[in-house]
MIDRENMI-577372 format. One record per residue: x, y, z of N, C-alpha, C in turn; residue in three letters. Coordinates in steps of 0.05 Angstrom, whole numbers, plus 32768, in hexadecimal, padded with zeros to 4 digits. Layout:
BEGIN
XYZXYZXYZAla
...
***
This chain:
BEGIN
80EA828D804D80D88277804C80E7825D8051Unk
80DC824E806380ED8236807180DF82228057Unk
80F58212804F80ED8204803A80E981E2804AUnk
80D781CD805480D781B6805680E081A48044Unk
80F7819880448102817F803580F98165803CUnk
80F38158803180F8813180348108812F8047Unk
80FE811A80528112810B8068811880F1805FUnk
812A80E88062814180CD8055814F80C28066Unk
815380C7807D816180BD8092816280C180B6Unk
816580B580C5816180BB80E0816D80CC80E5Unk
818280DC80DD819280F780DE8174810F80D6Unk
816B810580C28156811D80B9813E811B80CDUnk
813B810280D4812680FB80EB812881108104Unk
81478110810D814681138125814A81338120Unk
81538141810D8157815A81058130816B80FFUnk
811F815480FE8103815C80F580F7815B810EUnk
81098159812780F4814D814480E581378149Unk
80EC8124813680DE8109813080EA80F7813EUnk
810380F5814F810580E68161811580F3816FUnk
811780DD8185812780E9819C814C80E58199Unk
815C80F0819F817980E981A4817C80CF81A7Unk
817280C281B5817A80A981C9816E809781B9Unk
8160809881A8815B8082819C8168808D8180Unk
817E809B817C8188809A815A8197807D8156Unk
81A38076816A81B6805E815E81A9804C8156Unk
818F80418161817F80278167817180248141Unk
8167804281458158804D8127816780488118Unk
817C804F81178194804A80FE8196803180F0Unk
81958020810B8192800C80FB817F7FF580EAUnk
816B800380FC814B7FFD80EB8151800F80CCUnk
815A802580CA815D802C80B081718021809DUnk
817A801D80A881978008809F81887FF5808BUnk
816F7FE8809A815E7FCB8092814A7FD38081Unk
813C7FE4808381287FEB807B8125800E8074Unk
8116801C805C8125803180528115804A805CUnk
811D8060805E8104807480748109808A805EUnk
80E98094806480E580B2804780CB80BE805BUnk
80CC80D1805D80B480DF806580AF80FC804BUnk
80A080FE803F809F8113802D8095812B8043Unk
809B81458039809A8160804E807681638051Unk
806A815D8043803E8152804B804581438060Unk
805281318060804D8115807D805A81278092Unk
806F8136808D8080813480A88075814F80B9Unk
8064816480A38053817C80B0803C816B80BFUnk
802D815380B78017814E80C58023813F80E3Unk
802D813780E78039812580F88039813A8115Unk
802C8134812D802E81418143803E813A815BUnk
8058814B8151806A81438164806A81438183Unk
8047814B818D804C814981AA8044812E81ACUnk
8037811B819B80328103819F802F80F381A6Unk
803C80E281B5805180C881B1804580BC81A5Unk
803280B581AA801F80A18191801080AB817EUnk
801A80C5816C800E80CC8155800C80B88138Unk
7FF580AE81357FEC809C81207FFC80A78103Unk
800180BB80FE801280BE80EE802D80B780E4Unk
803980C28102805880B5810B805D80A18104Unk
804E808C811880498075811D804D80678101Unk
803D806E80E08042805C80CC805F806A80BAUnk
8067808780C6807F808C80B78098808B80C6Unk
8095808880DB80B2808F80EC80BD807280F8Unk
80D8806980F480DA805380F780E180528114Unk
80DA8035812080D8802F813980ED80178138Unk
80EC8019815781077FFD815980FC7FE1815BUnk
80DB7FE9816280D17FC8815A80D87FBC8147Unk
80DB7FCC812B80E17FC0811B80FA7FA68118Unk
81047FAB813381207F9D813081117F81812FUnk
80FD7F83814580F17F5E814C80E57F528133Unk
80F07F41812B80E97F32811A80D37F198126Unk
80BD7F0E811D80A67F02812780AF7EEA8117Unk
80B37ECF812180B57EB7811180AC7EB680FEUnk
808E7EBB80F580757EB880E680837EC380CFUnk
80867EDD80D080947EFB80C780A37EEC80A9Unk
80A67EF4808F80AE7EE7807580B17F06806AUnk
80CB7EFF805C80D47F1A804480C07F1F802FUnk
80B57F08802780A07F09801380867F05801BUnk
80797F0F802B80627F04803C804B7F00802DUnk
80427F10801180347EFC800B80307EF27FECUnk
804D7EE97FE6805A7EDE7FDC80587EE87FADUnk
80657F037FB280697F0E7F9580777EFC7F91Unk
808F7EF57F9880AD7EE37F81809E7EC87F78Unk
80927EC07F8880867EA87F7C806E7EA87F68Unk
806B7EBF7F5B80567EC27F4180657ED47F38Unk
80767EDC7F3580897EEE7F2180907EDF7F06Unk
80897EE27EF880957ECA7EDD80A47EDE7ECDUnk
80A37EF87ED480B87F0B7EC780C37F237EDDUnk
80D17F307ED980D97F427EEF80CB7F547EEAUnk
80C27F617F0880AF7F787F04808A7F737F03Unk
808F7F557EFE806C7F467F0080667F387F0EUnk
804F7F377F1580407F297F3280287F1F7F1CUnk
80257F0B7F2380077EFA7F1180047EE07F26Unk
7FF27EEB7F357FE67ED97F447FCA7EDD7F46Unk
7FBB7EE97F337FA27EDC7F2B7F9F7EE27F0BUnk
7F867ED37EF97F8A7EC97EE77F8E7EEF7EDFUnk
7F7C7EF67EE27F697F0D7ECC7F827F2C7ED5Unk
7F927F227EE57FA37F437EE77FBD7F427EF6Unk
7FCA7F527EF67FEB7F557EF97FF47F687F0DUnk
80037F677F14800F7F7D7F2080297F857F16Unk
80337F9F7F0580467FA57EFE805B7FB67F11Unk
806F7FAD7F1C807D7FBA7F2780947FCB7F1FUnk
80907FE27F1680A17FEB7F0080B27FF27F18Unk
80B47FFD7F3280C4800E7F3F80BD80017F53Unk
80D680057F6580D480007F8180DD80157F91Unk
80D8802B7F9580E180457FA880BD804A7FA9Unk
80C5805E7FC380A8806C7FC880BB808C7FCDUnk
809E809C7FD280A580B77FE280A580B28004Unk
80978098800A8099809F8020809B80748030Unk
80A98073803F80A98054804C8095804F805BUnk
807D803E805C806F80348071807D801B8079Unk
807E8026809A8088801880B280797FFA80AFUnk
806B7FF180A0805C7FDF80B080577FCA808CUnk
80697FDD807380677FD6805080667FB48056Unk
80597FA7804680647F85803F806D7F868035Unk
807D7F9B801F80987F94800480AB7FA5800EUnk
80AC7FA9803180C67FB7803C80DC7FAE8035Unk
80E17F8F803680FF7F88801F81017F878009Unk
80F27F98800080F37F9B7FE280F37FB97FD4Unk
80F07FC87FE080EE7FE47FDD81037FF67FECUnk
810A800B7FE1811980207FE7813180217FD5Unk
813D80347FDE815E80397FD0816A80247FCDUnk
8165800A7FDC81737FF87FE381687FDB7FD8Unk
81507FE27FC581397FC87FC181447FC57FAEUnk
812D7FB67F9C812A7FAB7F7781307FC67F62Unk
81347FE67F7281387FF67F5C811B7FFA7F45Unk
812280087F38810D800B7F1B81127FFB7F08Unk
80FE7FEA7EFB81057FDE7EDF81127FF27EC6Unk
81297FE27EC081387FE77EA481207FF17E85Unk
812B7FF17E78811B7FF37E64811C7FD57E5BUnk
812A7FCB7E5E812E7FA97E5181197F957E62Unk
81107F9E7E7B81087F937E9180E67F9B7E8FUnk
80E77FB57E8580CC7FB67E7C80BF7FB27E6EUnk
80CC7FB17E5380C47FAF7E3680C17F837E3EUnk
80CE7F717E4880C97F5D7E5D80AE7F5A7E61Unk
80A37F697E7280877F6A7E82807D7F717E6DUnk
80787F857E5F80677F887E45805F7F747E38Unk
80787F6B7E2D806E7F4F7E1D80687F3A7E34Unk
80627F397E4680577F227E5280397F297E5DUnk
80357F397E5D80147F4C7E63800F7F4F7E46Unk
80127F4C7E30800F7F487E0C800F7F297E11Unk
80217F227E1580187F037E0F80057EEE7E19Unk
7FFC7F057E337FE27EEA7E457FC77F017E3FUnk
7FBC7EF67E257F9E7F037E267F917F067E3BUnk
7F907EEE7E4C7F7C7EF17E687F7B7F077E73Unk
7F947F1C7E7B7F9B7F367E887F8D7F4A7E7CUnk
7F767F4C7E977F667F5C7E887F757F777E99Unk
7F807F777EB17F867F8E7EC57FA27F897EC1Unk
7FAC7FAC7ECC7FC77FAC7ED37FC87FBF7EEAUnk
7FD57FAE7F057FCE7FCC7F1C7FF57FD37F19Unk
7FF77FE27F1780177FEF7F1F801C7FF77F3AUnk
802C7FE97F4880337FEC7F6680517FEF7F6AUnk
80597FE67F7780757FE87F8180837FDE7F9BUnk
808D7FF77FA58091800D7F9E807480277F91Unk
8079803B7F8A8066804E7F87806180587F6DUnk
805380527F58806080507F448055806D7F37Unk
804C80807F458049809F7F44805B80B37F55Unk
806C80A57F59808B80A97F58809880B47F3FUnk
8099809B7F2D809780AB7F16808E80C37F02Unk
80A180D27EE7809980DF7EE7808A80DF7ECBUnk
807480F67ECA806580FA7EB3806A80E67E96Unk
808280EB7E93809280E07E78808A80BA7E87Unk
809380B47E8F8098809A7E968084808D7E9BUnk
806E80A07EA28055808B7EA88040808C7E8CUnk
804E80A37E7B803880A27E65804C808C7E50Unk
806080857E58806C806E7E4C806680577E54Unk
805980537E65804D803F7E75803880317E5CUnk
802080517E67800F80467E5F800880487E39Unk
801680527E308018804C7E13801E80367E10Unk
802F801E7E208036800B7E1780257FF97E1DUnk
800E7FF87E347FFA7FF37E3A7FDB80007E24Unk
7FD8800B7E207FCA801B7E0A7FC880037DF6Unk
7FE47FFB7DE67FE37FE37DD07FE47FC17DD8Unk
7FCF7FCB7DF67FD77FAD7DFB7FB47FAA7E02Unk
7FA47FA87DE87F877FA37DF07F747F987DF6Unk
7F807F837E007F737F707E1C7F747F7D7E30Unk
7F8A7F857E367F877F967E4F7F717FB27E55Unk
7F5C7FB07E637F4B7FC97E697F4D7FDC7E7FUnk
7F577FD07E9A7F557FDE7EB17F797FE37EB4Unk
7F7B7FFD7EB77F917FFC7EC67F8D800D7EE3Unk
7F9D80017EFA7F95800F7F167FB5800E7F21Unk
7FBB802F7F297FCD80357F3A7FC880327F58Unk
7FD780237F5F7FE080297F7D7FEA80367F89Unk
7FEA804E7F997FFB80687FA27FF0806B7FC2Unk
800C807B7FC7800180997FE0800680A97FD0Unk
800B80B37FC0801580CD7FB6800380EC7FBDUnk
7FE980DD7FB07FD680F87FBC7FD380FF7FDDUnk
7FDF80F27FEA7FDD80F580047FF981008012Unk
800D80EE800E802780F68010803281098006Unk
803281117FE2803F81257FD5802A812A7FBEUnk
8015813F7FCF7FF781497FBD7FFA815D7F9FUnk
801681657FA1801C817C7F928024816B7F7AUnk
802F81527F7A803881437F66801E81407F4EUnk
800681377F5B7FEC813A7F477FE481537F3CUnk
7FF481537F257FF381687F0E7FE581657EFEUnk
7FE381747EE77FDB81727ED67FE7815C7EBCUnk
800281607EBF8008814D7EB1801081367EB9Unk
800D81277ED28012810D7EDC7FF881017ED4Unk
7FDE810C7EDE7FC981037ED87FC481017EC2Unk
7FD281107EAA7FC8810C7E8A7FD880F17E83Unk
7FED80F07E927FFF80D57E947FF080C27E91Unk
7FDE80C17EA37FCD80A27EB27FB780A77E9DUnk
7FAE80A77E897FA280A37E757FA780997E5EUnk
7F9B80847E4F7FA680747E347F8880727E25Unk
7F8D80757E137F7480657DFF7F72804D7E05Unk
7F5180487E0A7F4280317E137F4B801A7E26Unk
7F5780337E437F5380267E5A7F4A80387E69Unk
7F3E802A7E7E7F3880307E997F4580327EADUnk
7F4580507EBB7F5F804B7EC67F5A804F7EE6Unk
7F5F80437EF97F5680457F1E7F7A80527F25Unk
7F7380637F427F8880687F4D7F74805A7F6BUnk
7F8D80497F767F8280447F927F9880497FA2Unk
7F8B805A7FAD7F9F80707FC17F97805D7FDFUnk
7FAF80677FEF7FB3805980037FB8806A8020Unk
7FA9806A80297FA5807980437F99806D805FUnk
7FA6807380707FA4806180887F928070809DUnk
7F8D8088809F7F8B809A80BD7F7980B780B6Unk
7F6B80BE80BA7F6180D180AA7F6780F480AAUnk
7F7B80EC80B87F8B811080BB7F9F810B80A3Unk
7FA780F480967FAF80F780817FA381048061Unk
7F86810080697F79811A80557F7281308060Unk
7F8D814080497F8F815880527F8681658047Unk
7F7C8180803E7F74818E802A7F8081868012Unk
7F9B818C80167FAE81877FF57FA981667FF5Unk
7FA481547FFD7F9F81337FFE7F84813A7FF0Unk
7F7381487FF57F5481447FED7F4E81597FD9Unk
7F5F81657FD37F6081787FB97F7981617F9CUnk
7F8A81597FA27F9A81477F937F8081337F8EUnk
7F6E812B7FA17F5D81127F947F4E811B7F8CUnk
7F4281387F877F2E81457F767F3F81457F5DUnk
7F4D814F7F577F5981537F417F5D81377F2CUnk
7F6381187F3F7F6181067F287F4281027F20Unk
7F2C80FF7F3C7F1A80F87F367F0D81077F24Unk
7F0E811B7F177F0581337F107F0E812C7EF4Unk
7F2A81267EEF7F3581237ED87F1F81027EC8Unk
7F1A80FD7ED57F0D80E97EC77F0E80C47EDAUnk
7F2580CB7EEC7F2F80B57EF87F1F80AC7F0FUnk
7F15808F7F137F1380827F267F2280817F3BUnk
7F1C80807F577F2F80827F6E7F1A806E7F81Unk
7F2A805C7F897F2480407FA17F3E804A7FB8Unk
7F3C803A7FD27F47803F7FDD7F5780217FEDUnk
7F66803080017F73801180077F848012801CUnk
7F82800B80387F83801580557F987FF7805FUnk
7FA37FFA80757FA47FD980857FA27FEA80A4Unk
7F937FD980A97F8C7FD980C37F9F7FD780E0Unk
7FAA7FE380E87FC17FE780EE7FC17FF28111Unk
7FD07FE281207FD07FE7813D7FD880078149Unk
7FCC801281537FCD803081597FCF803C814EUnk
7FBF803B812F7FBC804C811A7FA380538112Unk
7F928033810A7F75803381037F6A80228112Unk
7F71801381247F687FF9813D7F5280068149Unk
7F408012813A7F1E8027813E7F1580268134Unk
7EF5801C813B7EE0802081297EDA8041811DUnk
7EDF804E81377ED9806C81327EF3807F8118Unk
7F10807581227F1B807A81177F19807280ECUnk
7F12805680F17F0D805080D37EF0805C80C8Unk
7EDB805F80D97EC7806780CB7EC6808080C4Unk
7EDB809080C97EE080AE80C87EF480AE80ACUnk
7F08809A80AC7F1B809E80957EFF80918082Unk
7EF4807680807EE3807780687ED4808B8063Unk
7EC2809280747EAD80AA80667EC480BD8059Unk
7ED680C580687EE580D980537EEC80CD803AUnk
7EF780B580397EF980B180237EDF80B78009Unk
7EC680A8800B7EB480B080017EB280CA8002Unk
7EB180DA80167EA380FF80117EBB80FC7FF4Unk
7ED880FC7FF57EE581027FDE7EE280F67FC2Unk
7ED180E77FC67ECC80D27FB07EDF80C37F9FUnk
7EEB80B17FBD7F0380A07FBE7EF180847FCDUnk
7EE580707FBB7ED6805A7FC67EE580497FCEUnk
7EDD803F7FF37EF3802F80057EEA800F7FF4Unk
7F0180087FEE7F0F7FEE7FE17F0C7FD87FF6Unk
7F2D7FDA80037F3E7FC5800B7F477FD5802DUnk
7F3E7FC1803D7F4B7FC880507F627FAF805FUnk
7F747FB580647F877F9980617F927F91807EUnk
7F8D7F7880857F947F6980987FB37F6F8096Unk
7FC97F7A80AE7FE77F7E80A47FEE7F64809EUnk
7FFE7F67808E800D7F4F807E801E7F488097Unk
80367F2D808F80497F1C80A280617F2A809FUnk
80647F44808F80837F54808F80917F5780A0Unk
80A97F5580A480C07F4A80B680BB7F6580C5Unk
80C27F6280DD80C27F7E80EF80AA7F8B80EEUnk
80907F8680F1807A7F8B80EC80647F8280FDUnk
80697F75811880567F69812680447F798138Unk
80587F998138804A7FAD814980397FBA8141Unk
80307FB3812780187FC5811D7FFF7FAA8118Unk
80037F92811C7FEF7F7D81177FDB7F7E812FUnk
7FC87F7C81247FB07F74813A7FAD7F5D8131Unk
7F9D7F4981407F8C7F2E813E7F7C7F2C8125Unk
7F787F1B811C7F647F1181077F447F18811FUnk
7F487F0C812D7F2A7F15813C7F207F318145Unk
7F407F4181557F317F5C814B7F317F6C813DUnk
7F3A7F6381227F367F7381077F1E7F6A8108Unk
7F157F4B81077EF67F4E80FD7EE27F5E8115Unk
7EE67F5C81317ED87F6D813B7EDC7F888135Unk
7EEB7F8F81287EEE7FB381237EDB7FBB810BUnk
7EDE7FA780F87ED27FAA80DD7EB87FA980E2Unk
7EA07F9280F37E917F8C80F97E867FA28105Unk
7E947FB581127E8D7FCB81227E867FEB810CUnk
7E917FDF80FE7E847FF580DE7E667FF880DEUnk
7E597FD880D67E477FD180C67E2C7FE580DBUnk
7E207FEA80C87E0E7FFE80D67E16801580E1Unk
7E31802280E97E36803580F17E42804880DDUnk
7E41803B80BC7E44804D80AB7E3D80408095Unk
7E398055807A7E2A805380647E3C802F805AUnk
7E28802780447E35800A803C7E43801E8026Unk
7E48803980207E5D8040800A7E72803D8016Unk
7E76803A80327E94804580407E9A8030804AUnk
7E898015804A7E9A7FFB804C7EB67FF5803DUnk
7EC97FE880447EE37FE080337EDE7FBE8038Unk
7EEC7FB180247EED7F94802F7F017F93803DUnk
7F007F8180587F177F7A806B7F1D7F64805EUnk
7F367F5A80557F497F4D80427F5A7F49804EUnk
7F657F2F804C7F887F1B80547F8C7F178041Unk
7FAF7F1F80327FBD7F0A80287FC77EFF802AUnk
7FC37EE780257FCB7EC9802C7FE37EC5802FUnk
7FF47EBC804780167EBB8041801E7EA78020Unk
80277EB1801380357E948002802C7E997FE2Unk
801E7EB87FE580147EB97FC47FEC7EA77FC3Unk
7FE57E9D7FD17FCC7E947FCE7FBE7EA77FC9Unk
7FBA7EC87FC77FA17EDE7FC67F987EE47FD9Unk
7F807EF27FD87F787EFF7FEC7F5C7EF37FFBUnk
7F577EF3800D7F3C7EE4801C7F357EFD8029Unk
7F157EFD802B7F0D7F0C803A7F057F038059Unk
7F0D7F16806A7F0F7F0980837EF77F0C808FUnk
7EE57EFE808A7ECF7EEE80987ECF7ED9809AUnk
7EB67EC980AD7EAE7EB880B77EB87EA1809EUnk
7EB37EA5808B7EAB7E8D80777ECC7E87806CUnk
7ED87E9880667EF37EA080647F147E9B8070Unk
7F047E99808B7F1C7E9D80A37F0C7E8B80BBUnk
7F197E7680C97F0D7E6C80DC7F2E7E6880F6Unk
7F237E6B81057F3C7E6A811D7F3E7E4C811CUnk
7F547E3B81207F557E2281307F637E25813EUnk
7F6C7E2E81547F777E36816B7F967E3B8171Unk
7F9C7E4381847FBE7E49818C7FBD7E578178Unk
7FB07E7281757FB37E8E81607FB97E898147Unk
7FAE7E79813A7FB07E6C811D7F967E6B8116Unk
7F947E6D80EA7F7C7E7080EE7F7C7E5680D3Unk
7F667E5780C87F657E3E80B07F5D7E558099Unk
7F677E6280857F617E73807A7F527E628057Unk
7F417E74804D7F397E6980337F437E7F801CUnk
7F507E6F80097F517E827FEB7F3F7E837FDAUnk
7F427E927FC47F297E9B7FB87F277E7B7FA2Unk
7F3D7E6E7FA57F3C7E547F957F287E357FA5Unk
7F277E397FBC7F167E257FD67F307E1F7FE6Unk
7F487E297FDB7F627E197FED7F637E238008Unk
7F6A7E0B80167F6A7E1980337F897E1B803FUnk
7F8F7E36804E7FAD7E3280597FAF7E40806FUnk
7FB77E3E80817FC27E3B80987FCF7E6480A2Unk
7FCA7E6980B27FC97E8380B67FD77E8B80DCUnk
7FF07E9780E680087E8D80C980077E7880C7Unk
80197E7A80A980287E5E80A780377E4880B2Unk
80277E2E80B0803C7E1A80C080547E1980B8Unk
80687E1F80A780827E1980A180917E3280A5Unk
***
């Protein structure tokens, strides 16, 4: 029985048929910059007669990456500047983002916390670093949410996440907690029985919002792993970015939402690509994201709508990208609105 391993490097890339010879040197050094993982789920779906397999395309690194876009920012939409502790993001009043870990199972080509993640990122919080964030999600009553991101933070194991949320458990202002993952998609076998008893605490609520781009990424074991949380008791939202020769389809996204719903995974967030360095090859326009989204309405149920969403370069939140929201003033710039009335500039002038 041929056993499929992880892939970690352009050596494993090119050993998996995932690229060509002639481009190992160029790759190398995009991995050099940025960190590459394909778990053995991603690298079976991936159709190597391709060239442009939508799969590939968000796991296999490319040499565009080298081009850096002026616009393009390490922090694109801006965590360090609401961090008041390591490991926290509080840039709105009522919820947090805990970043206990920064590794995934798997690199998206196209991540906004690509300089911040991998073997080579921020690492996992200490125990000194977390017990930190604890008391600072204890000390701001307002926090009513805690989403855990990263990095992947079902990565972690059993033990570590029910340490999580015990320490969350005695913090009772807090009600909602929501994971951010691929895991059920990427590595389906990981949703156990005991990871999922993990993600449970006395008197919270707990969301997984799984993240899926393409809809050959629900696979059986993808749509059997999301039976199993939903089943367990758990909420599941979803959360897509709209992405150049991936989902740049009305047909293509209206196929991944309804699946999402048939699984009873309700579409969330669908995300305008962020300003991440090496990342210009997967951006479409602000105008035809909104013509793509616009191209939904009526052609599928209002359950399988997602909101089309920008985050704002600089930490300002999220706007939804409509009319009222987003207005062009010309030379490919737009005047964007935050959820506060502030208006800024899209990209950024500086």
């Amino acid at each position: 029985m041929n056993v499929v391993k992880p892939i970690k490097s352009v050596d494993d890339l090119f050993k998996a048929g995932l690229v060509a010879p002639a481009d190992r040197a160029t790759l190398e050094e995009v991995a050099a910059r940025y960190a590459v993982a394909l778990t053995p789920a991603i690298s079976k779906l991936i159709d190597r007669a391709d060239p442009d397999d939508p799969i590939a395309r968000q796991f296999v690194p490319d040499a565009a990456e080298l081009t850096i876009a002026p616009e393009e920012r390490a922090d694109p939409i801006g965590d360090h500047a609401h961090s008041p502790v390591e490991g926290i993001v509080h840039r709105y009043p009522d919820r947090v983002l805990l970043k206990a870990v920064h590794v995934c199972p798997v690199y998206c080509r196209f991540c906004f916390r690509r300089e911040m993640v991998g073997p080579q990122g921020l690492g996992t919080l200490d125990a000194a670093a977390m017990q930190a964030a604890f008391d600072y999600i204890g000390g701001h009553e307002e926090i009513w949410e805690v989403i855990l991101t990263g990095g992947d933070p079902l990565v972690l194991s059993p033990r570590r996440l029910r340490d999580i949320m015990e320490a969350l458990a005695r913090i009772t202002h807090v009600k909602i907690v929501r994971f951010h993952t691929r895991v059920p998609v990427v590595d389906p076998e990981k949703i156990d029985a005991a990871l999922i008893g993990a993600l449970k605490a006395s008197g919270k609520t707990v969301y997984v919002a799984l993240h899926a781009n393409h809809p050959r990424e629900l696979t059986p074991e993808a749509r059997a792993a999301c039976a199993r949380l939903v089943d367990a008791g758990i909420a599941m939202v979803s959360q897509s970015v709209l992405l150049k020769g991936v989902n740049d389809d009305p047909d293509v996204l209206a196929t991944l939402m309804k699946a999402f719903v048939e699984i009873r995974v309700k579409p969330y967030y669908l995300h305008h690509p962020d300003l991440a360095p090496g990342t210009s090859h997967f951006r479409v326009t602000i105008e035809e994201g909104q013509e793509i989204v616009a191209a939904l309405r009526g052609r599928i149920s209002g359950l399988c709508q997602p909101a089309y969403i920008l985050d704002i370069p600089g930490g300002h939140g999220k706007a939804v990208v409509s009319a009222s929201a987003i207005r062009a003033t010309g030379d490919g710039c737009h005047s964007v609105t935050d959820y506060r009335g502030g208006e800024h500039s899209y990209p950024p002038a500086d």
